[in-house]
C-alpha positions as CSV (number, residue, x, y, z in Angstrom):
1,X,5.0,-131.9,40.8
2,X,5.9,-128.1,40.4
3,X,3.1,-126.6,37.9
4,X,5.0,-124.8,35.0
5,X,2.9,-121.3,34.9
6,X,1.8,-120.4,31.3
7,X,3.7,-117.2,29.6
8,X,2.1,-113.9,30.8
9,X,2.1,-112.7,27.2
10,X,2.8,-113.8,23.5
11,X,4.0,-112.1,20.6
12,X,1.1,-110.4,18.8
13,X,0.4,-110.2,15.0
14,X,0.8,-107.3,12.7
15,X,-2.1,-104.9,13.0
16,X,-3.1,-106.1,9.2
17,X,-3.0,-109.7,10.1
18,X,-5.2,-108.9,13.3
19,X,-7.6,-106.7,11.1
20,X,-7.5,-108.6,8.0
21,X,-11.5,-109.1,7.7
22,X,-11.7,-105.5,8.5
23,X,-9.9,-104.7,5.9
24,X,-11.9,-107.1,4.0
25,X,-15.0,-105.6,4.6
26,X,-13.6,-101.8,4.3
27,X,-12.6,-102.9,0.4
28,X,-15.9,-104.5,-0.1
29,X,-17.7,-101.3,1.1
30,X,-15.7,-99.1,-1.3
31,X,-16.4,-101.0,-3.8
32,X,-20.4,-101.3,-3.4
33,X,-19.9,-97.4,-3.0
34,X,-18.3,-97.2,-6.8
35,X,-20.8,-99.4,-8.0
36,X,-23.5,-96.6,-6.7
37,X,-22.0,-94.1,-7.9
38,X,-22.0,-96.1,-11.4
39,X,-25.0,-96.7,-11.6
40,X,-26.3,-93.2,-10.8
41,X,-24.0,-91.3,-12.8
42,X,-25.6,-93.6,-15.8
43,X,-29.2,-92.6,-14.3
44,X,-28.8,-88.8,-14.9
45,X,-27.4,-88.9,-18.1
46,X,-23.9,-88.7,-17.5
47,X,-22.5,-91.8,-19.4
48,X,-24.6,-93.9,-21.8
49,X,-26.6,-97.0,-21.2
50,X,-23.7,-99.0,-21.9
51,X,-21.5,-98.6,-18.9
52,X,-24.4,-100.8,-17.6
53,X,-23.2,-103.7,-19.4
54,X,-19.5,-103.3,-17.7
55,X,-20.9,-102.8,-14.3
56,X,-23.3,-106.1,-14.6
57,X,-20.1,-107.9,-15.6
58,X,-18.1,-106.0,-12.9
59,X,-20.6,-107.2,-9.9
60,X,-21.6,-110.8,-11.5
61,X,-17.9,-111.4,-11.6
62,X,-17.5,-109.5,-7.9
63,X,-20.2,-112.7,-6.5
64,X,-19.0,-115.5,-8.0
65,X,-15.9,-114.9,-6.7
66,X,-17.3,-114.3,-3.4
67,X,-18.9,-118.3,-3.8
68,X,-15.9,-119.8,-4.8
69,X,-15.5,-119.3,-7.9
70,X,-12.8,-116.6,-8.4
71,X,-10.9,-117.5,-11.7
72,X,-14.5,-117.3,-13.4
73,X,-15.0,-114.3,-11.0
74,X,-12.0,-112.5,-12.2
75,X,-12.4,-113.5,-16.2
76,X,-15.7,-111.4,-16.0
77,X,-14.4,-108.5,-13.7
78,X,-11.3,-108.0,-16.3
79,X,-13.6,-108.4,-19.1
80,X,-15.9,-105.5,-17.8
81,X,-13.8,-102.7,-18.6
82,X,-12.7,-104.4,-22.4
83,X,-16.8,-104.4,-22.9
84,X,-17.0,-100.5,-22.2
85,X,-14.1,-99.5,-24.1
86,X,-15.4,-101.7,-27.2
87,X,-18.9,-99.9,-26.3
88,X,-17.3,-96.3,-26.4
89,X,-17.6,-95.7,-22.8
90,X,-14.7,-94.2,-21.1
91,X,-13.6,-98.0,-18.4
92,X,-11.1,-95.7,-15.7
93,X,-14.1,-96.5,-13.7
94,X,-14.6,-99.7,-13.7
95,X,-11.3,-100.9,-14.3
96,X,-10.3,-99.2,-10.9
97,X,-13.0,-100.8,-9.4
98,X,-11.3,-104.1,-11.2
99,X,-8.1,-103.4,-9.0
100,X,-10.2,-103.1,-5.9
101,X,-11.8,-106.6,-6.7
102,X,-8.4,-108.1,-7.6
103,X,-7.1,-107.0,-4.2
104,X,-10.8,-108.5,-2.5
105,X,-9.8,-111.7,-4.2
106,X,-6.1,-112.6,-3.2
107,X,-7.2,-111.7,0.0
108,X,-9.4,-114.4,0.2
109,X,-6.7,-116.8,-1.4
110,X,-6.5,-116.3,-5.2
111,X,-3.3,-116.7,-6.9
112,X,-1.9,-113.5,-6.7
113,X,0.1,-113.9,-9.9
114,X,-2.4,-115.2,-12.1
115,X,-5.2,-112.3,-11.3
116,X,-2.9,-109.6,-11.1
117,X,-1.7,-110.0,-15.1
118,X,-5.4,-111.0,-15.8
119,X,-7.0,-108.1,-14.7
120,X,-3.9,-106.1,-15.4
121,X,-3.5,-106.8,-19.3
122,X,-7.3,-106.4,-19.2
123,X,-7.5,-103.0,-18.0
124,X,-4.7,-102.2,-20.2
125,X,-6.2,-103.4,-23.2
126,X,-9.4,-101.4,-22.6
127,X,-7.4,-97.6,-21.3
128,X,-5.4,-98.2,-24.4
129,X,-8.3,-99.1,-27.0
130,X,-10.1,-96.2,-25.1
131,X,-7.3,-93.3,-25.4
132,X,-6.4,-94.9,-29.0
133,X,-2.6,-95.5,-28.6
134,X,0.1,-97.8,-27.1
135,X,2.7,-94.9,-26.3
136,X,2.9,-94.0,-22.5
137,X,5.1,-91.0,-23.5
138,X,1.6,-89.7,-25.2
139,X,-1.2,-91.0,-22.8
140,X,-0.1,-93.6,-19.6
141,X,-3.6,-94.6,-18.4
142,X,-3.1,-97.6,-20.1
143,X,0.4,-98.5,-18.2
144,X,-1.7,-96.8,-14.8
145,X,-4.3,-99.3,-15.3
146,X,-2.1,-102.4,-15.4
147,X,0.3,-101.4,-12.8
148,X,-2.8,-100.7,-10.4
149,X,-4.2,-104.3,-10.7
150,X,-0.8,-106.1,-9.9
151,X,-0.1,-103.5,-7.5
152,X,-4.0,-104.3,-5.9
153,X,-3.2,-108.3,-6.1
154,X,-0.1,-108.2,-5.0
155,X,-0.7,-106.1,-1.6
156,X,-4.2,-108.7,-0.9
157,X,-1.3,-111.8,-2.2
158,X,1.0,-110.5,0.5
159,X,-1.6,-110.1,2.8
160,X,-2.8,-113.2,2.6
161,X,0.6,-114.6,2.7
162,X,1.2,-113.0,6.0
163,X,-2.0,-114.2,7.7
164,X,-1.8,-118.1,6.8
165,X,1.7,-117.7,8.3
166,X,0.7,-116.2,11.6
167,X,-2.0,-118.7,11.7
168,X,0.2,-121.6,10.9
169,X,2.4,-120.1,13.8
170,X,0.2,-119.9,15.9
171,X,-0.6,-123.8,15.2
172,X,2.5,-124.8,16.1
173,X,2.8,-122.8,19.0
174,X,-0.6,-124.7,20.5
175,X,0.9,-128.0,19.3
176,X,3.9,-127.2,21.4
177,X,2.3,-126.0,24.8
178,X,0.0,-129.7,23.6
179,X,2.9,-131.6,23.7
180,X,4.6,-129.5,27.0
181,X,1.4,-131.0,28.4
182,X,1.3,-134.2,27.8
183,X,4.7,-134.3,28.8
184,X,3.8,-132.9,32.2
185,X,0.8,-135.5,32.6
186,X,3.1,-138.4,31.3
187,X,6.1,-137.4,33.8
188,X,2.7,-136.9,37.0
189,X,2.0,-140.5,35.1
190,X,5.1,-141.8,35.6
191,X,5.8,-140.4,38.9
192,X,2.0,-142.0,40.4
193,X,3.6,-145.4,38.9
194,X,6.5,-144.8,41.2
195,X,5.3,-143.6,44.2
196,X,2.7,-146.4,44.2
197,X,5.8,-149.2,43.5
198,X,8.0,-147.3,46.5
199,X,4.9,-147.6,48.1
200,X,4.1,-151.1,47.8
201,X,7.6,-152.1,48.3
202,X,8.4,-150.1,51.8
203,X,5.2,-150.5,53.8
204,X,4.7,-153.9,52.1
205,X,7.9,-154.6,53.5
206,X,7.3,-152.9,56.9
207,X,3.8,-154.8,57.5
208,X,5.9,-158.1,56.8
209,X,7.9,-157.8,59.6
210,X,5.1,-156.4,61.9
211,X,3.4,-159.5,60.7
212,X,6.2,-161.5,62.0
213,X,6.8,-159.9,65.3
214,X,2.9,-160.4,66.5
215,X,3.0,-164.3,64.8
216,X,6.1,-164.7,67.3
217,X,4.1,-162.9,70.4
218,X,1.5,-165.6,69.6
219,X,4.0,-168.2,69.8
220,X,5.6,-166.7,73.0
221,X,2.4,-166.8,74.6
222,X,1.9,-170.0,75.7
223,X,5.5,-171.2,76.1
224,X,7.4,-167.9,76.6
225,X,5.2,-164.7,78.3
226,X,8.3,-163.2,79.2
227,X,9.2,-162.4,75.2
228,X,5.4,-161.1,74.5
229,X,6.4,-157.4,75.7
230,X,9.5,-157.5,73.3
231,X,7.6,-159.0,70.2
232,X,4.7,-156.3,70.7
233,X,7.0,-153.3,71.1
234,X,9.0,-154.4,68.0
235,X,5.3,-155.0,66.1
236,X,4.5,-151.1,67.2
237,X,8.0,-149.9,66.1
238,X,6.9,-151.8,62.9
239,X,3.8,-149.7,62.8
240,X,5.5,-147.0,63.3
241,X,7.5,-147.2,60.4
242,X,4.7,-147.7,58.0
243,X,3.2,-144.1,59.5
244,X,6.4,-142.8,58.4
245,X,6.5,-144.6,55.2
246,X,3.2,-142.8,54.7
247,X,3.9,-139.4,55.6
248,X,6.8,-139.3,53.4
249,X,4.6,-140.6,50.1
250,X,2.4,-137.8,51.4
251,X,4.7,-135.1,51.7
252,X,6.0,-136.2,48.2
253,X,2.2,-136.3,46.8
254,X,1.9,-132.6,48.7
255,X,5.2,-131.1,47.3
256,X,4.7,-127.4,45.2
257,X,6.8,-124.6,44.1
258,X,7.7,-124.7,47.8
259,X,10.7,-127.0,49.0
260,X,9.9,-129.4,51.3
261,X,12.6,-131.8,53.3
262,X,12.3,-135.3,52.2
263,X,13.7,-138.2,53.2
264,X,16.7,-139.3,50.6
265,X,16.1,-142.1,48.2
266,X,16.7,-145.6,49.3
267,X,20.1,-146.7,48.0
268,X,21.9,-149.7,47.5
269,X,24.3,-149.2,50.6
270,X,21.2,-149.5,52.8
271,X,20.9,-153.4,52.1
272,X,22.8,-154.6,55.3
273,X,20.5,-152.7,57.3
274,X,17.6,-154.4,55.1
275,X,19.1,-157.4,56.0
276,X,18.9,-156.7,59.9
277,X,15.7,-155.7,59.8
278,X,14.5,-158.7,58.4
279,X,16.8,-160.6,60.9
280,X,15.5,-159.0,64.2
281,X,11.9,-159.8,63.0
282,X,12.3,-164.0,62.9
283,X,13.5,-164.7,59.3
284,X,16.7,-166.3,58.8
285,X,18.6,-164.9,56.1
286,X,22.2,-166.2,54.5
287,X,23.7,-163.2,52.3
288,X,26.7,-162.5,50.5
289,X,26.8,-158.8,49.6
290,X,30.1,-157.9,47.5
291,X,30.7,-154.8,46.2
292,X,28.3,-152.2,47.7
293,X,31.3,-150.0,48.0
294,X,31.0,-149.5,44.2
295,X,28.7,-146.5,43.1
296,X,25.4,-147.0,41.4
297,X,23.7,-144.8,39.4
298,X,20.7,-143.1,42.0
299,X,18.2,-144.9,39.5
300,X,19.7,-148.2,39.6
301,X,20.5,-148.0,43.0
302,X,17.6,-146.7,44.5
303,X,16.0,-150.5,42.0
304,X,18.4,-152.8,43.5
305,X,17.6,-151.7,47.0
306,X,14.0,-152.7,46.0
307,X,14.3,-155.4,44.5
308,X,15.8,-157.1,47.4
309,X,13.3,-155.5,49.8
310,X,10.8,-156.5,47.7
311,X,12.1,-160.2,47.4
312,X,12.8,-160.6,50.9
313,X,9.2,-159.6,51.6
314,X,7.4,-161.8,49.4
315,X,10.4,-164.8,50.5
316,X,8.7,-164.1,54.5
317,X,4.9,-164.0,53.1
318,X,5.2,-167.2,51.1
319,X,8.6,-169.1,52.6
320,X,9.1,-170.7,55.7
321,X,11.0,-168.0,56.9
322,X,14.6,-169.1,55.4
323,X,16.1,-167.4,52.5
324,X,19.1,-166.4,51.2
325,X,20.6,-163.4,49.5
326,X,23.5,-163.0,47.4
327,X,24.3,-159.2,45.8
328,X,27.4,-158.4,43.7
329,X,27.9,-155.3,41.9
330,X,31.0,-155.6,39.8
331,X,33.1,-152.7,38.9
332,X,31.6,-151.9,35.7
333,X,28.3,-151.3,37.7
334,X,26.4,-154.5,36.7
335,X,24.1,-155.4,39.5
336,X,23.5,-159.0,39.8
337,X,20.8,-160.3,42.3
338,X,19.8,-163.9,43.5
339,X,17.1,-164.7,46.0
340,X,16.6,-168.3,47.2
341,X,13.9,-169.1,50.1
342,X,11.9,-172.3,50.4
343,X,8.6,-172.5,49.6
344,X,5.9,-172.9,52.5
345,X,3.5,-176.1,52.6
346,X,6.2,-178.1,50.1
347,X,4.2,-181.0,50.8
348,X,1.7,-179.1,48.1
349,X,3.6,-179.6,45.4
350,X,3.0,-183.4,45.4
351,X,0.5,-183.0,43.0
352,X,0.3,-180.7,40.2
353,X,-2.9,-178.9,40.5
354,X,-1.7,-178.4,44.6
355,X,1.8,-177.5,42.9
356,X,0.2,-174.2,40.5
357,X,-2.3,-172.9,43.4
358,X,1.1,-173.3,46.0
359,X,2.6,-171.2,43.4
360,X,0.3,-168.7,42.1
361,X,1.3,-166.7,44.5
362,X,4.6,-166.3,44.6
363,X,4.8,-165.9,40.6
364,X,1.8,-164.2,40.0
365,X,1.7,-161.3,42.9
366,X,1.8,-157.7,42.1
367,X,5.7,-158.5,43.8
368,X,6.6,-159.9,41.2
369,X,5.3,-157.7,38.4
370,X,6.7,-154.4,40.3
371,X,10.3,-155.9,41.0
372,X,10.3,-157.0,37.0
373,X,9.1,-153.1,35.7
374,X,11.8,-151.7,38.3
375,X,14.1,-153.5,37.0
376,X,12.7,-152.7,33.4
377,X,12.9,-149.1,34.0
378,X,16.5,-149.3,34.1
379,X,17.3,-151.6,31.8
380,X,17.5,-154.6,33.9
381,X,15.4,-157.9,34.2
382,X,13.7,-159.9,37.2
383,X,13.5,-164.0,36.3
384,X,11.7,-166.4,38.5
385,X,12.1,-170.3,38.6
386,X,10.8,-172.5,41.3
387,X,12.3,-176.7,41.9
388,X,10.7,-179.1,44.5
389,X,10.1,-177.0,47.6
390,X,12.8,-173.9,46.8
391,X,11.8,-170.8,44.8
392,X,14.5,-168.4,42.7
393,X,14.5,-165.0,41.9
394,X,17.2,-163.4,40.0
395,X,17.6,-160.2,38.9
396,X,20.5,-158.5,36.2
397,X,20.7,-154.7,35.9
398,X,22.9,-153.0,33.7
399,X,25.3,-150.2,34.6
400,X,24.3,-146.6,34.3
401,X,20.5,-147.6,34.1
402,X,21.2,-147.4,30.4
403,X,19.4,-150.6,28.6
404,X,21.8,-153.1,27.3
405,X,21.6,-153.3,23.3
């Protein structure tokens, strides 16, 4: 079976979806950075001891975020600027550092909603305690300082957002090349199945009549020399048959992107020259074939030509070598088949244990079962029945190969 080559290239993500822990990181370090540069501009003197308290809330609230916890995360980062502005230390610091954070956390999943107003109304509450008045038109850090926090969650929201749908595309698109590939190994599947059943059926057939031709050179032996050359020439065209047979399962089994020339399907019009076959190896056969003028679908077709091989084979392996045939394909397409033969060693069925082991196998061969799942695969069914010394096989397959309801 051709092999379907994989796409040479894929769509690729945004740049921010493919540097998204970058990003990450680059935030986180900015942030460390402003914490520093807290810390040591309240070591020289330049802001009081109690910016201290704001940054210790800032960074507790910064970890537990970081170890899932980021609603208790962000309560304390939004309450670290409120505790410097009730403290009398000017928050712009640490309430920009608070819109960092509030980016750091939607990034990582946080509702981007929920901590943008809580930071936001936080840092707004502190600017405006801080500055002393509500009125933008006088003093906006207060506005600034909310709008920066639900700016900062919204962009790590959106961000976010964009990488769980990449990812989630990218999910489906290895759930689809998956299922493209467990397709392809259930149609290779499927195909083994029927090679192996063309095979059983053809060579099983052709090593039948081989059989045949070299059982009748050892009956032309003693009574009839003169027919020996004949029955052993017709056992080596036989043979070569199944080589061909062969060659063309492994031309099949060998096929690539490459065309190759194989041989045609078998098809339903071929049964006459089935028939002959069979004929000009010993067996006599009675048929009445009506209506191979009609057209089949290929699949149920190429199944009735089978089936009759098939039944025809196992009718010389177990039957005395008389059988008959009767084929009809009606107008609609329905294929009806009926193979009778008789049943080797009838006196066997005398009793019933001698009856079952006479039987097994004729009912139980791996004939059987192929004729009945070719006949499946289209819809159709195989029934067997066997009375005193004759064995039935009949076989119904709808038209179009499309299962009857």
């Amino acid at each position: 079976m051709p092999h379907t080559p994989e796409p040479k290239s894929r769509t690729r993500p945004p740049l921010l979806v493919r540097s998204s822990r970058t990003l990450e990181r680059t935030v986180l370090g900015i942030v460390a950075v402003a914490y520093l540069l807290d810390a040591f501009m309240t070591a020289i003197g330049e802001w009081g001891p109690a910016a201290l308290v704001g940054l210790a809330l800032s960074a507790t609230g910064l970890a537990l975020g970081y170890r899932g916890r980021p609603l208790l995360g962000t309560l304390l980062v939004a309450a670290a600027p409120l505790a410097q502005a009730i403290l009398g230390v000017d928050p712009i610091a640490i309430w920009s550092i608070g819109c960092f954070i509030a980016f750091l956390f939607t990034l990582r999943g946080a509702p981007g909603l929920l901590t943008g107003l809580i930071i936001g109304i936080a840092n707004f509450g502190a600017a405006a305690f801080h500055e002393g008045t509500l009125d933008v038109s006088v003093d906006a850090s207060a506005s600034i300082a909310a709008f920066a926090a639900l700016v900062g969650a919204a962009a790590g929201a959106a961000s976010y957002g964009q990488r769980q749908y990449w990812s989630e595309l990218e999910g489906r698109v290895e759930d689809a090349v998956a299922t493209r590939d467990s397709a392809i190994k259930q149609g290779v599947a499927e195909e083994r199945v029927r090679i192996a059943r063309d095979l059983h059926d053809s060579i099983g057939h052709e090593i039948a009549v081989v059989s045949m031709h070299l059982g009748s050179a050892e009956a032309h032996l003693e009574h009839d020399p003169a027919a020996v050359p004949a029955d052993l020439a017709a056992a080596r065209a036989g043979v070569q048959s199944v080589l061909v047979e062969v060659q063309g399962i492994l031309k099949i089994l060998r096929v690539g992107d490459a065309v190759v020339d194989l041989a045609p399907t078998p098809q339903h019009g071929g049964v006459p020259q089935l028939v002959e076959s069979f004929r000009s190896a010993g067996m006599t056969l009675e048929t009445e074939l009506d209506g191979l003028a009609h057209p089949l679908a290929q699949p149920v077709s190429a199944a009735a030509y089978r089936i009759v091989q098939e039944a025809l084979t196992n009718a010389q392996k177990h039957g005395t070598g008389t059988a008959s045939l009767r084929l009809s394909i009606a107008e609609a397409g329905t294929v009806s088949i009926e193979v009778v033969s008789m049943i080797a060693n009838a006196s066997a069925l005398n009793h019933p244990s001698k009856r079952r082991a006479a039987e097994a196998p004729i009912s139980g061969g791996h004939g059987i079962i192929g004729m009945r799942e070719r006949a499946a695969s289209v819809g159709g069914t195989v029934t067997t029945r066997s009375e005193n010394n004759l064995f039935w096989l009949t076989a119904e397959l709808p038209p179009n190969g499309v299962p009857t309801a």
